[in-house]
C-alpha positions in Angstrom: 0.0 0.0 0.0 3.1 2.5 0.7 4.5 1.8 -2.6 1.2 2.3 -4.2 0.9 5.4 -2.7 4.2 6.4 -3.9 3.9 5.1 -7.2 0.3 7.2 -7.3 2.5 10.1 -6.3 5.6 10.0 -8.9 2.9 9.5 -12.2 1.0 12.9 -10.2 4.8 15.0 -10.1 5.7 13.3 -13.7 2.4 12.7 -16.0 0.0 14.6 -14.0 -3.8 13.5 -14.7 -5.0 14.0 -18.0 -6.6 12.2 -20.0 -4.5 12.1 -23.0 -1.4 11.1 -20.3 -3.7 7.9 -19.2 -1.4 5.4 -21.6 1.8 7.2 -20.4 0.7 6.7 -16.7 0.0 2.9 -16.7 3.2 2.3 -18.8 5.1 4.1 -16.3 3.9 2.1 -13.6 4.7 -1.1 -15.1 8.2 0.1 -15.6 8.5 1.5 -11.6 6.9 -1.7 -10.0 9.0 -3.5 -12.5 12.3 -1.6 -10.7 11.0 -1.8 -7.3 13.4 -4.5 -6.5 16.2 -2.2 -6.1 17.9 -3.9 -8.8 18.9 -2.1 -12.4 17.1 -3.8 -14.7 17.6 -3.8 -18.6 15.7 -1.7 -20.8 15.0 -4.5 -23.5 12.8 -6.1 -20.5 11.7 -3.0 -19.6 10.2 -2.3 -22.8 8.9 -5.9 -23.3 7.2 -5.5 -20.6 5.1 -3.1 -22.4 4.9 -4.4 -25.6 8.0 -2.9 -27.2 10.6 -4.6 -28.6 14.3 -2.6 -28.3 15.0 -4.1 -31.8 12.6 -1.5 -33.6 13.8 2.1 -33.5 10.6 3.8 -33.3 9.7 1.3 -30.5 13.2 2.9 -28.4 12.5 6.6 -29.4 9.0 5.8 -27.8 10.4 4.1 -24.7 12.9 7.1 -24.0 9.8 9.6 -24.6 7.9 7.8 -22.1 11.0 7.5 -19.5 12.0 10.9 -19.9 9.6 12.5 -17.1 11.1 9.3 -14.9 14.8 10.6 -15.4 14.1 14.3 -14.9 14.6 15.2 -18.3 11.5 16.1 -20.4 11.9 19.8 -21.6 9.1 22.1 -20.5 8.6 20.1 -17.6 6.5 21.6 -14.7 9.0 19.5 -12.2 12.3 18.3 -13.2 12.5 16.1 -10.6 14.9 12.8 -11.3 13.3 8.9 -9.6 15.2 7.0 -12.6 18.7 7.1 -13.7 20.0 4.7 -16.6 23.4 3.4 -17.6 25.2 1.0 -19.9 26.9 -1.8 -19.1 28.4 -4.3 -21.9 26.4 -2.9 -24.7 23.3 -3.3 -22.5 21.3 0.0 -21.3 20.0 -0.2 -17.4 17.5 1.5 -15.7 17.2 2.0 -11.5 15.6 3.3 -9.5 17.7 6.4 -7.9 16.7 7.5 -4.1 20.0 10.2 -4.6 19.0 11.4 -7.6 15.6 12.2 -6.6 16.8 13.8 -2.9 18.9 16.5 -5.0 16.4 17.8 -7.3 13.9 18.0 -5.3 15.5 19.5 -2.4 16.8 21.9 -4.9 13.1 22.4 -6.3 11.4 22.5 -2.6 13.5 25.7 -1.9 12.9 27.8 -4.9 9.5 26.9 -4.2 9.5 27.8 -0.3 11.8 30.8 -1.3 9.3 32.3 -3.2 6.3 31.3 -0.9 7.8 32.5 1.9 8.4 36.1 0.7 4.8 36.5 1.3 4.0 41.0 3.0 7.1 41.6 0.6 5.7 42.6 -3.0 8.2 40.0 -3.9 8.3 39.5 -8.1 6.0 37.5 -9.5 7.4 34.3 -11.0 5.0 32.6 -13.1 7.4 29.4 -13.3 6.5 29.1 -9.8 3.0 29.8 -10.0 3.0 27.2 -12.4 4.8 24.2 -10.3 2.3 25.6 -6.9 -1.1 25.3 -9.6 0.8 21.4 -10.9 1.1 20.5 -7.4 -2.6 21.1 -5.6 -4.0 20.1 -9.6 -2.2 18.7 -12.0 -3.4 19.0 -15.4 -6.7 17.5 -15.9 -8.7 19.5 -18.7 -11.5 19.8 -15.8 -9.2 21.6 -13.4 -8.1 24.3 -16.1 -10.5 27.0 -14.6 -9.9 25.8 -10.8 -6.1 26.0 -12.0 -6.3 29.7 -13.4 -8.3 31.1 -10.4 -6.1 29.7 -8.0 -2.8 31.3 -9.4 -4.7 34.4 -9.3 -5.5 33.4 -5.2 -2.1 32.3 -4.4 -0.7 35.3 -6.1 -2.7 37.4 -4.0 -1.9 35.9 -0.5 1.7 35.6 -1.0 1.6 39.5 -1.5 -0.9 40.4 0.8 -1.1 38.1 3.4 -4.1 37.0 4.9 -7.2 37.6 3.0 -11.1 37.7 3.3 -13.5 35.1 1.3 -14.7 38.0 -0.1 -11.5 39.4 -1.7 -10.4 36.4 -2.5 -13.8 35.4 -4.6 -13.4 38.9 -6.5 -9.5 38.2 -7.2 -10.6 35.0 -9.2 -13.7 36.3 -10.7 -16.1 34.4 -9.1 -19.3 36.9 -7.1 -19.4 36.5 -3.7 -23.2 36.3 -2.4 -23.7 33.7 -5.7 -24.8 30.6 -4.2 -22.9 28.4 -7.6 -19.6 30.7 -7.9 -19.2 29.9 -4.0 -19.6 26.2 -4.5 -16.9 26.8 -7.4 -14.8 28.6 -5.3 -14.7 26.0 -2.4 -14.2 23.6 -4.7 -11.5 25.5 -6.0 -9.7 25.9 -2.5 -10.4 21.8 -1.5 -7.3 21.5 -3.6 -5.2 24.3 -1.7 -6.5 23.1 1.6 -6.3 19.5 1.3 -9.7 19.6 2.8 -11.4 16.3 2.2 -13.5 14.6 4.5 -10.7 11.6 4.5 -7.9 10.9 2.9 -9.3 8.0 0.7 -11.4 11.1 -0.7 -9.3 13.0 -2.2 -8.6 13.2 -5.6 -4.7 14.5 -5.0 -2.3 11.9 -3.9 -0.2 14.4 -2.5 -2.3 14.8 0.3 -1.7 13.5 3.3 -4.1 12.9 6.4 -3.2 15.0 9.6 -1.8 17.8 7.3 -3.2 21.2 5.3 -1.4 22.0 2.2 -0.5 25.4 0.4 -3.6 27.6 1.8 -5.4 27.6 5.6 -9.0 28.7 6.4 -9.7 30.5 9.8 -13.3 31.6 10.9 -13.5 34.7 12.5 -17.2 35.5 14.1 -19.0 34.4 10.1 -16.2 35.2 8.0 -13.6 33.1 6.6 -9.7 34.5 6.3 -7.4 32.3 4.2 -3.3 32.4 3.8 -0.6 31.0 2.5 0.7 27.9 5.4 4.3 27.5 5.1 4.5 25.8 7.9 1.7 22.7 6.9 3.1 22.8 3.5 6.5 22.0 4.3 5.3 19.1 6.5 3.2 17.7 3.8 5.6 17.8 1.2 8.3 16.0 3.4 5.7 13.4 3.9 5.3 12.9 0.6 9.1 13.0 0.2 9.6 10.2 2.6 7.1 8.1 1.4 8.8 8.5 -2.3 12.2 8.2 -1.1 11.2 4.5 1.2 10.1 3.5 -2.5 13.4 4.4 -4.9 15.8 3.2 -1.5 
């Protein structure tokens, strides 16, 4: 069940949830159970494995395009965050899983991220890369998320300049009327993702989040109004959960 999870959480940082990714995502999971052992395996059972054969060309151009997310190396991605490393040995090409690969580019991706997060009261500049990676993370890129995923740049743009922020603002900031009994479904909706706010952790549809913790955004009532801001503090510990989870998997 802890590798599952895991697994459920590398295809999230590396394919993310489309539709058009679902082919990509089960292939990928063959090929990470398949190195779960510890051991390098070699890519012509790798690819067998999938029903491609490392004799046709176009069959190996397809393999590396669907490793390349694995290994860290797929230009444009949101997270270039390395679980696979591959080498050759006697002709033969290798694939592993890497635990040390995967601690230095993330570690190196968790503080650009906090750095920017945490310049929240400081007008910091705003850094759509970023933006982009926070948006992935609480997300993906499911075609039904797009709107949730526009608004909520606009949010977490907002609190990391301003700090703690009324509902109300926060509604207006990503277009959505407050006093609208849809738009403030829409809008909760919308912040479920940010807050990690399901009613258990089987429910919710981001395997990034983890029971016991918030994630990117808190909610506090005060008398019938709701203040939201950025949680450093619950996002760090969710995302070194998720860390150590990944990490007991590629080790």
């Amino acid at each position: 069940m802890i590798y599952l999870k895991a697994i459920d959480r590398i295809l999230w940082l590396t394919y993310g949830n489309h539709g058009s990714s679902k082919e990509k995502r089960e292939n990928a999971e063959v090929i990470l159970q398949s190195l779960s052992g510890g051991e390098a395996v070699r890519r012509e059972q790798l690819m067998q494995r999938i029903g491609l054969s490392e004799d046709n060309n176009s069959d190996v151009d397809s393999f590396n395009s669907l490793v390349r997310p694995l290994k860290g190396t797929r230009k444009g991605s949101p997270f270039p965050v390395q679980f696979v490393c591959s080498f050759t040995r006697e002709g033969d090409v290798y694939l592993k899983l890497s635990e040390e690969a995967f601690s230095a580019t993330w570690n190196y991706l968790k503080l650009s991220v906090l750095k920017f997060i945490e310049n929240q009261h400081r007008r910091c500049p705003e850094n759509h890369q970023v933006l982009d990676q926070l948006a992935w993370l609480a997300y993906a890129n499911h075609s039904n998320t797009y709107q949730h995923r526009q608004n909520a740049q606009e949010v977490l743009k907002h609190l990391i300049e301003n700090g703690e922020t009324r509902k109300q603002v926060l509604m207006r900031v990503s277009d959505y009327d407050y006093g609208d009994e849809n738009d403030d479904q829409r809008f909760r909706g919308m912040m479920k993702y940010l807050r990690a706010s399901w009613k258990e952790e089987e429910d919710a549809k981001n395997p990034l989040h983890t029971a016991n913790h918030g994630f990117l955004v808190s909610q506090e009532m005060k008398g019938q109004t709701a203040y939201y801001e950025i949680d450093v503090r619950e996002f760090k510990s969710s995302m070194n959960v998720v860390a150590g989870n990944i990490r007991s998997f590629l080790s």
